[in-house]
N, C-alpha and C positions, 0 to 999 in steps of 0.2 A: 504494500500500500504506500499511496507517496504521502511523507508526511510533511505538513506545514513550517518550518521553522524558522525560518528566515525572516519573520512578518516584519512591517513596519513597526516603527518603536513607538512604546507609547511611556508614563510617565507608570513610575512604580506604583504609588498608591493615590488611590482619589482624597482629596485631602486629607427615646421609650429606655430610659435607664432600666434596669432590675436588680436586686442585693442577688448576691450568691447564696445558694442554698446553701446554708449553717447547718451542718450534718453530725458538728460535734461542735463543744465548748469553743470558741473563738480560741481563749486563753492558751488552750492545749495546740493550737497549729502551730507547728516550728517548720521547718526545714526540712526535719528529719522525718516528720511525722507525715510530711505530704511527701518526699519519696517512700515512703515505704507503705503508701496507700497506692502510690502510683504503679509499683511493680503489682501491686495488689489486684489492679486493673486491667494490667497486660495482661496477668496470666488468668482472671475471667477471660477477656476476652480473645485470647488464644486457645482457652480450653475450649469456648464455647466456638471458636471456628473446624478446632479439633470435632468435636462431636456433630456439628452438623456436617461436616467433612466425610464420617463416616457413614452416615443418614445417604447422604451421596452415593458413599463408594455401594451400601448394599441395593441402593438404586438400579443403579447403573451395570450390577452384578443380574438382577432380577428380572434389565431389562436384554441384556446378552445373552442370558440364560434362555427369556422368552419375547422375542420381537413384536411386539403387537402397539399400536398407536396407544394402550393405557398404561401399559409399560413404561412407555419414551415419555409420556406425560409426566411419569410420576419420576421420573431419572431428570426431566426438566425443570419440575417444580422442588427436589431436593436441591437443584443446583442454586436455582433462586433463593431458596429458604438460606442455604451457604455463604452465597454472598453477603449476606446482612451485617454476622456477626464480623467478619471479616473484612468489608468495608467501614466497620468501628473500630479497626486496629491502626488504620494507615497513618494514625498521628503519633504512632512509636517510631515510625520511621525514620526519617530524615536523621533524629538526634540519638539514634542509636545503630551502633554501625553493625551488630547482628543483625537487625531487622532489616537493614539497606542493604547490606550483602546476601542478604535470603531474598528478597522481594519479587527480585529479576526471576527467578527460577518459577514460582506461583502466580504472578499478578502482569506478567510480560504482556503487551498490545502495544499498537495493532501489528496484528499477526499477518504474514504472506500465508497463508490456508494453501496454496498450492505447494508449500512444503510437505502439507501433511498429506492432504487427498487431492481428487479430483475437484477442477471448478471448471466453470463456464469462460472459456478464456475472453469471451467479447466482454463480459459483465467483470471481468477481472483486475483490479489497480492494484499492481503490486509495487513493491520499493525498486526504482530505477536501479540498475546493474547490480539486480542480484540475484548469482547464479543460480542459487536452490530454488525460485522461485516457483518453479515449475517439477521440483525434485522429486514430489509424491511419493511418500515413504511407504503408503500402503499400499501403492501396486507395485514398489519391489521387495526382490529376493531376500534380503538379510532378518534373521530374527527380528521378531518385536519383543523389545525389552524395555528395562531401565536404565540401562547402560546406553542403546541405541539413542535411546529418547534425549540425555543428558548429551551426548556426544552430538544430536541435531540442532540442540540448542545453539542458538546464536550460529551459527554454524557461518563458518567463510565472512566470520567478524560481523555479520549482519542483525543487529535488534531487532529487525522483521522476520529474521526466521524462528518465530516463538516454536517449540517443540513441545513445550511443560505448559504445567498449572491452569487454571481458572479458565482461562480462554480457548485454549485447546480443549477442552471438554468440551467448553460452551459451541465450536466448532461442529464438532463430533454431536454433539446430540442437536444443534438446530440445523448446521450448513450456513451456505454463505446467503445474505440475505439479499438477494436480487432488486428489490425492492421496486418490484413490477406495482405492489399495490403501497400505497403508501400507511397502509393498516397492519402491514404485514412484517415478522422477521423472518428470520430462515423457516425455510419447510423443510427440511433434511425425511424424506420419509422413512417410514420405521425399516420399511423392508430394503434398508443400505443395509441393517442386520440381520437378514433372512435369510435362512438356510438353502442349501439347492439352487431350483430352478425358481423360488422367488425371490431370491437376491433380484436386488436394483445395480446398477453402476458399477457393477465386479467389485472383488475382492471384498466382500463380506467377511468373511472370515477373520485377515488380517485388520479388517476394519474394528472388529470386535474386538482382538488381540490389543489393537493399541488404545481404544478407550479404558479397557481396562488397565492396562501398563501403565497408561497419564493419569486414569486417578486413584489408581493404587500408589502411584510415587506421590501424587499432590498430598494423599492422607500422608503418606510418609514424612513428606516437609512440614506438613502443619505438625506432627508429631513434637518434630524438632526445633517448633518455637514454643509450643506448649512446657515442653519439659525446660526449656532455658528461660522460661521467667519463674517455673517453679520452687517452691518454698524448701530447704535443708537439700540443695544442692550445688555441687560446686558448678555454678553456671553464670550466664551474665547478671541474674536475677543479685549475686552476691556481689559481685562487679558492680552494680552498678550502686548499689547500696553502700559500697566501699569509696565510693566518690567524693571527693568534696563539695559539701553541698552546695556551692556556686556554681559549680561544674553542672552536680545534676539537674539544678533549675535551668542550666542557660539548653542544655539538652531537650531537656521539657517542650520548654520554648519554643526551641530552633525549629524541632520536630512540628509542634503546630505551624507557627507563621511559614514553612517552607511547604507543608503541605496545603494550607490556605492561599497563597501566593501563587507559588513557580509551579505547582501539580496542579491541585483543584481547578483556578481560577484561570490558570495560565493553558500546561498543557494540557488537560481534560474538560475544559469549557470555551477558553478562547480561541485555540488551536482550531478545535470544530467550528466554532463559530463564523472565524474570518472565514474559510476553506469554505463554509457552507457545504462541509463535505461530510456526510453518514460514514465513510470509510476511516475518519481521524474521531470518531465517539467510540467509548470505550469498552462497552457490550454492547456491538453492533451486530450482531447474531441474534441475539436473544432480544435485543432491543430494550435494555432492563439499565442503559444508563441513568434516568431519570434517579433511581433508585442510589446507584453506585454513588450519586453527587449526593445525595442527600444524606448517606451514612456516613461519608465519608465529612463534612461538615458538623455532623452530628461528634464523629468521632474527635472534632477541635474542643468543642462544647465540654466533650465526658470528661477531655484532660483535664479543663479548665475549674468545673464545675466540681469536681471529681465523683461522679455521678454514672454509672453504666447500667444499664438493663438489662438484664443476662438472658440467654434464649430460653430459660424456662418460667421468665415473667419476673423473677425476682429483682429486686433491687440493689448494688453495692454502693455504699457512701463514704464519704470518710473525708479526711483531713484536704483539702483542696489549696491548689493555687488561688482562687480568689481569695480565698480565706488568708491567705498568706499574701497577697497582694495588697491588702485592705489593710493590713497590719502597718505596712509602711507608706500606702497612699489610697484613701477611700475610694476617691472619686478614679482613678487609672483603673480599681478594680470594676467598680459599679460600671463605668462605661463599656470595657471589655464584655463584661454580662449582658449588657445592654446590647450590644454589636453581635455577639452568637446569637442570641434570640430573633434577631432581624435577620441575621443570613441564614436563619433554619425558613422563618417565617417565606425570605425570598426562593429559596430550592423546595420549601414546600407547594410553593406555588407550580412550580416545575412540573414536580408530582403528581398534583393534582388536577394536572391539562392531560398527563398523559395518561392519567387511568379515563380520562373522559374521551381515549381514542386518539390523543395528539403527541405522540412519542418524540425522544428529544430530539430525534434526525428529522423528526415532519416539524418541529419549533427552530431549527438552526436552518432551514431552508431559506434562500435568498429573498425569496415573494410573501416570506413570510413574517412581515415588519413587528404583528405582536407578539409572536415567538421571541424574536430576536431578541426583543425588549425584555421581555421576560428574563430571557439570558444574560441578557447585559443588565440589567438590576441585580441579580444574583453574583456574578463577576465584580462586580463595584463592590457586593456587600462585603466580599471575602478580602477584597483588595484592603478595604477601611478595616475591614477591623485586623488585618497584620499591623496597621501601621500602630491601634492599638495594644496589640500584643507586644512590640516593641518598646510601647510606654509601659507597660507591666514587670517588661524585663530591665527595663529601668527603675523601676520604683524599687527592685530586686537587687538592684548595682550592677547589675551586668550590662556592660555597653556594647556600641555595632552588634547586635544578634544578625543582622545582616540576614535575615532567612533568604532561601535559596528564591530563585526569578528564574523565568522562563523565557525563552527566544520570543517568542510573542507577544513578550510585553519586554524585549529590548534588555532583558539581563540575563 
């Protein structure tokens, strides 16, 4: 797929307060107490991408096992269910360098799909000069494995050739989304997995082979972030606890406003936007970006807030950066609080167009001016409140947080 980056430059940040949920005594918020509610948060929220991970895998075992359209539904709608908890994690990211050196392997887009299977080569945009583009793993001869799979990654230095994780499933169970209808994501029909003479598109078989090998390894990655923020082991979860506490808040930090910023706002909203291209959004297969933006905003809020909803309804609270923010400047925290609640308020809007049929590639289309708008109030919300999150890590004493910028907005 060709991606956008190069755009014109624009200015980093554009130029309903709320208090912070008080989830424990003010008095007791230190430093310490909100990292070690913070790892507290990871590893909910790694456990809980771990377990719907698995919800997945036995999806997706049930639907190879037996091909039928209520199968592939239900192998679609774990996948869906999986992204949730997992789009609440992406704010561990940036400021912690396990999570950024794992990320690539599970969450890789957008993906050249002709790597892995068959496509329609008219309806086809893949990343200019890249040779595996066309490579389709599953109509050749070599095992399907986890070794194969890891070894196609990125494969001839190209970030288009996703081979792993999240999207490669998502691939595999919708197809490429043609988008003959503008209501429509992939139709991958069930019988790509049908045995004999009602296989569709050949290689059935191997077809099966590799859905299952991509998300028997993706439950395997999620494993390995699960267990490294967990409690009485020698993992990052102690590392990171061993930090000086300037250190872990500017982490904290970093982690939100670069995924606010240079991700969210930048590559995963803007990049689509200018391009006006369905090919540069980020479950475009599934057509389920609306959602990705929304958790993944959500997920700035839970750090901040320290606040998470776990996938079985329950609640975790505890010691938060507002709360520690507040300690040394009210109003830098109160406003921060203030700025999450407006950029949920704006991606919710997002949400709420496309469960009404108007999905985020039919809102980023050129003709379509209150789409756009739409987008572009949400982009400005994320933009404003980094530059808040900045004044937060300031009241904190940490100066230049500098979070990460994206090519599309000139950093």
């Amino acid at each position: 797929m060709n991606r956008i980056r190069q755009l014109v430059a624009s200015a980093l940040f554009g130029s309903a307060l709320a208090i912070a949920p008080l989830c424990v005594s003010a008095e007791t918020v230190t430093a310490k107490t909100v990292m070690e509610h913070y790892v507290n948060l990871a590893h909910a929220g790694f456990s809980d991408t771990l377990s719907t991970g698995k919800v997945l895998q036995e999806k997706v075992n049930a639907f190879i096992a037996n091909p039928t359209p209520e199968t592939q539904q239900a192998a679609k709608a774990a996948w869906l269910a999986a992204r949730v908890p997992y789009s609440q994690t992406e704010a561990f990211r940036f400021g912690n360098p396990n999570v950024d050196a794992w990320e690539g392997q599970v969450n890789a887009w957008p993906l050249d799909e002709g790597l892995i299977d068959y496509v329609k080569q008219d309806l086809y945009d893949h990343e200019e000069g890249n040779k595996f583009a066309t490579a389709n793993i599953i109509a050749g001869k070599e095992p399907i494995n986890a070794e194969l799979l890891k070894a196609s990654h990125e494969k001839g230095g190209s970030e288009a050739n996703v081979a792993t994780g999240y999207h490669a499933v998502e691939f595999l169970l919708w197809g490429q989304d043609f988008n003959a209808s503008p209501n429509d994501a992939g139709t991958r029909a069930h019988t790509d997995y049908a045995k004999g003479d009602a296989c569709t598109n050949g290689n059935c078989e191997r077809r099966a082979e590799y859905l299952k090998a991509v998300t028997d390894l993706l439950v395997a990655d999620l494993q390995t972030m699960a267990d490294d923020w967990a409690d009485a082991q020698d993992n990052y979860r102690k590392t990171f606890l061993a930090l000086d506490e300037k250190e872990a808040m500017r982490r904290m930090l970093f982690g939100m406003g670069s995924l606010s910023l240079g991700e969210l706002a930048g590559e995963r909203m803007n990049v689509a936007l200018l391009a006006h291209s369905q090919e540069d959004e980020h479950s475009c297969f599934s057509d389920n970006t609306h959602n990705d933006i929304a958790e993944n905003a959500r997920s700035i809020q839970n750090i901040f807030n320290g606040t998470y909803q776990r996938a079985d309804g329950t609640k975790l609270e505890g010691a938060s950066l507002a709360q520690l923010v507040a300690s040394k400047d009210v109003k830098a925290s109160e406003t921060l609080v203030g700025k999450l609640s407006d950029t949920q308020q704006k991606v919710t809007a997002i949400v709420e167009t496309a469960k009404k049929g108007e999905a985020f590639d039919q809102q980023i289309a050129a003709e379509n001016k209150e789409g756009n708008q739409r987008i572009k109030a949400a982009i400005a919300a994320l933009r404003s409140q980094t530059g808040d999150i900045e004044a937060a890590a300031k009241a904190l004493g940490i100066d230049n947080l500098s979070p990460e910028s994206s090519d599309s907005f000139g950093g």
